[in-house]
C-alpha positions in Angstrom: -3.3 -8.6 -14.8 -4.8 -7.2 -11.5 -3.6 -8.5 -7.8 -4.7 -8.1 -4.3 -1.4 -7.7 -2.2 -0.4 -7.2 1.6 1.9 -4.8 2.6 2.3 -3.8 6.0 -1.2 -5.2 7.2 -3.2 -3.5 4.6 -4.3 -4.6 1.5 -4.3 -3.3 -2.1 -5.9 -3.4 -5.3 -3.0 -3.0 -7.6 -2.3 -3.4 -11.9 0.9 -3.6 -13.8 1.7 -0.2 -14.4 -0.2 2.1 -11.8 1.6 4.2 -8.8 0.1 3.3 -5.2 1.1 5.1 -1.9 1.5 2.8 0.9 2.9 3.0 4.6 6.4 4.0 4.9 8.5 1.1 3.6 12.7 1.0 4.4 14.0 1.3 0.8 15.6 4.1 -0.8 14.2 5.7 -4.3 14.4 4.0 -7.1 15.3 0.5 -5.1 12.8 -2.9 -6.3 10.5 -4.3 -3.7 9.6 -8.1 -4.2 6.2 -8.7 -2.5 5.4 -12.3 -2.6 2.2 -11.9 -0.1 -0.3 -11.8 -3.0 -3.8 -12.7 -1.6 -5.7 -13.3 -4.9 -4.6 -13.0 -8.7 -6.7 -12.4 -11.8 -5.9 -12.7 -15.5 -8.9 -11.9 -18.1 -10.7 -14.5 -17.1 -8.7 -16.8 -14.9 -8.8 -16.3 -11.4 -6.4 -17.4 -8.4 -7.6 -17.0 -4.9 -4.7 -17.7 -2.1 -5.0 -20.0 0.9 -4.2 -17.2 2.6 -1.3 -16.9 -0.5 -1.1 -17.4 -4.1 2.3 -20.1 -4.2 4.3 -18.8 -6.3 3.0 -15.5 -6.9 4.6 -12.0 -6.8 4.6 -8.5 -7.0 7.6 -6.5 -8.8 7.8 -3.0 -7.5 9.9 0.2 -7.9 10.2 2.9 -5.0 9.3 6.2 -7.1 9.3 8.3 -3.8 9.2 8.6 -0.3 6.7 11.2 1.0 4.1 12.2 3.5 0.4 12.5 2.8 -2.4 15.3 3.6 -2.5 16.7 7.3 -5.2 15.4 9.5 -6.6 17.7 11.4 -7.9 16.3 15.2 -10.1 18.4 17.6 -11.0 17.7 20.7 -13.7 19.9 22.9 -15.2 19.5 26.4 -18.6 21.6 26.6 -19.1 23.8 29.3 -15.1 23.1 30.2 -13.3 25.6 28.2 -11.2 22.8 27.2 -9.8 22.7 23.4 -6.8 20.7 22.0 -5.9 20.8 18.1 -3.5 18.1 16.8 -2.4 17.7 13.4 -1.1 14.2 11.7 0.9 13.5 8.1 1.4 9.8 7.6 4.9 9.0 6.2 4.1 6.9 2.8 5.8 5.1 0.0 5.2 5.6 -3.5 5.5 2.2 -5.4 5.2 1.7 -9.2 3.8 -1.6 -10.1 6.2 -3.3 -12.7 5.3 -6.5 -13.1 2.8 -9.0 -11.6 4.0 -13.1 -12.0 3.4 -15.8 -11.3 5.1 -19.3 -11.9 
């Protein structure tokens, strides 16, 4: 079964099963995240496509790990100034495992 879910103003492509990094969610490890904001649902060959929701659709999730991705680097130059600026980035993320995708 795949889904389309929203979390956090993003969407994502998720299957039972699979590990997704999103942004950083309030849960500690190992805690289970309901998400019920499931945009479109397909199952072999039966597909549900919300208005903006599926009804009675959701998302069981695990919190595996809380975490920060890859640094981002940011440079900024003026030519003929002598003006540089470096400025790094690491986006605080959530890793979810994908338990089980419902509906009823």
């Amino acid at each position: 079964m795949n889904a389309i879910i929203l979390i956090g103003g993003r969407q994502y492509n998720v299957n039972e099963g699979e590990k997704v990094f999103v942004n950083r969610l309030d849960k500690n490890v190992g805690d289970e995240v309901v998400i019920d904001s499931v945009l479109m649902l397909k199952k072999d060959t039966e597909t549900l496509i919300g208005r903006p929701t599926v009804k009675g659709a959701e998302v069981v999730a695990e919190v595996v790990k809380q975490t920060r991705g890859i640094k981002v680097l940011v440079f900024k130059r003026r030519a003929k100034k002598g003006y540089k600026k470096a400025i790094g980035h690491r986006q605080d993320l959530t890793e979810l495992l994908i338990k089980k995708i419902d509906v009823k």
